[in-house]
N, C-alpha and C positions, 0 to 999 in steps of 0.2 A: 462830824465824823470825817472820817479820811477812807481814802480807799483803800483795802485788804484784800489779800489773794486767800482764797476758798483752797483751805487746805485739801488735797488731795487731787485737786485740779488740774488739769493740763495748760500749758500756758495760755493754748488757744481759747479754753472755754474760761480762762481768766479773763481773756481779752473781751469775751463775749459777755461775760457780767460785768466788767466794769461802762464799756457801749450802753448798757444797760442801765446802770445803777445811774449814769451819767445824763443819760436822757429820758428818764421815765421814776427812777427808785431816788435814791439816797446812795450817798460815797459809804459803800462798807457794810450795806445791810444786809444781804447776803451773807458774807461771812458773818456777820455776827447773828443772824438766826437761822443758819448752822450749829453755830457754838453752844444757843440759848437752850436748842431744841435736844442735841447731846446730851446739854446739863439734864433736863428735864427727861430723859428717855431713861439714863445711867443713876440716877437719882443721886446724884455726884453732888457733894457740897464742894463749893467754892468761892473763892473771893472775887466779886466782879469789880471791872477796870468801872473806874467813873463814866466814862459814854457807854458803860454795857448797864448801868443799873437800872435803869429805864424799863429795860426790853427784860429784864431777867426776874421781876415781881412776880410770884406764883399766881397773881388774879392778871396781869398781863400777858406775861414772858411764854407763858407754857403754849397758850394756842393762838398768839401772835406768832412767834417763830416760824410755827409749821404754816400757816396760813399765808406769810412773806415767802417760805420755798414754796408753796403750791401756786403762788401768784406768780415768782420766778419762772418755775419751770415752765410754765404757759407763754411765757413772753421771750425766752432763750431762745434762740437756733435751736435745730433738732440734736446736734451735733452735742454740742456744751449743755443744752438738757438733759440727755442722756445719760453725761456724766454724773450731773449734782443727782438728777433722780436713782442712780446708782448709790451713792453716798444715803441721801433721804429714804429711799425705802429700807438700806440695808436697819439702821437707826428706825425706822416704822417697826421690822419685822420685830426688835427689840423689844419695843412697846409694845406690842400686840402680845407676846410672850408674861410682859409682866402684868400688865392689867388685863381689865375686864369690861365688857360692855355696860353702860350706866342704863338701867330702863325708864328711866326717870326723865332720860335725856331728852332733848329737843330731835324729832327726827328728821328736822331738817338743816341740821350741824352737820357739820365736816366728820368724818368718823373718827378724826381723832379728839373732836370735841366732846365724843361720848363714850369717851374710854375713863376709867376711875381704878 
């Protein structure tokens, strides 16, 4: 992968995920589970680029995504966190509107592992 600017970003918290990506993540995973997590929140069909197919499988894509921004924002500046969790939660409140709690779920999953 290569590295990509996190749509909606400011140049600085670009700068702050690619320090990132560069010494801890992967070139570009950020923005692309951003992208994955969108897909999956908007129940959007679309065509994914070859380095996205990977990450975008409905038994992978869906709660890897969100699990690389929770790992992200843990490890960004305050600053450039703030940001991407401003983008991630607006895309949570989404989910949390169209689904519903799974009871079935593991309770000690992410919460959005036990959303259906």
């Amino acid at each position: 992968m290569r590295y990509r600017d996190v749509p909606g970003l400011s140049g600085a918290a670009n700068a702050a995920v690619r320090v990132l990506e560069r010494e801890r993540l992967s070139p570009g995973i950020v923005a692309l589970a951003l992208s994955v997590w969108s897909v999956r929140v908007h129940g959007a069909e679309r065509r994914w680029s070859r380095w996205e197919t990977e990450f975008a499988c409905s038994c992978c894509g869906e709660g890897w995504a969100r699990d690389k921004l929770e790992e992200a924002l843990f490890m960004l500046p305050p600053r450039a966190a703030a940001e991407l969790r401003s983008q991630t939660e607006r895309l949570d409140t989404v989910l949390l509107m169209r689904t519903h709690h799974e009871p079935a779920s593991d309770p000690e999953s992410a919460w959005w592992h036990r959303r259906c």
